[in-house]
Phi, psi and omega in degrees: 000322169312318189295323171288040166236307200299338186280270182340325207265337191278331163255358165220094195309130174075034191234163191237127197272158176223112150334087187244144171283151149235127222266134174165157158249146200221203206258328198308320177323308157327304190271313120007280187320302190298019187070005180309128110322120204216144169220138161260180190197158162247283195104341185257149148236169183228185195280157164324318122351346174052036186009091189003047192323145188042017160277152187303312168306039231261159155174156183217101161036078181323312178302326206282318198293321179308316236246016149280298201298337175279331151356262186289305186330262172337308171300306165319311179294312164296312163289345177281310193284353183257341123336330226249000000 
């Protein structure tokens, strides 16, 4: 969790990261059966409206996509450097 709080603080200045089940389905099952431990992550936020997800309308914010995509870049670049 440090490296997402450390990310987290640095592009969203005051935001708290909080841990949520979120009901979806993902790949994680997979990895999961196999004993994996899988977690998501984003990085985004979208409107109160959950921006009509999987709908033909589906859509998010232009600012929220740089700052997902700066994000995970970062959040990624940082755990790689904790690899080495």
């Amino acid at each position: 969790m440090k490296p997402i709080e450390q990310v987290t603080h640095r592009i969203y200045p005051g935001i708290e990261v909080v841990p949520v089940l979120q009901a979806a389905g993902t790949d994680a099952v997979y990895f999961s059966e196999s004993g994996i431990p899988t977690y998501g992550i984003s990085g985004m936020f979208v409107d109160p409206d959950l921006g009509n997800v999987h709908g033909l309308n589906e859509r998010i914010r232009v600012q929220s996509l740089y700052d997902g995509r700066d994000f995970l870049f970062s959040l990624v670049k940082l755990y790689a450097e904790h690899v080495r």
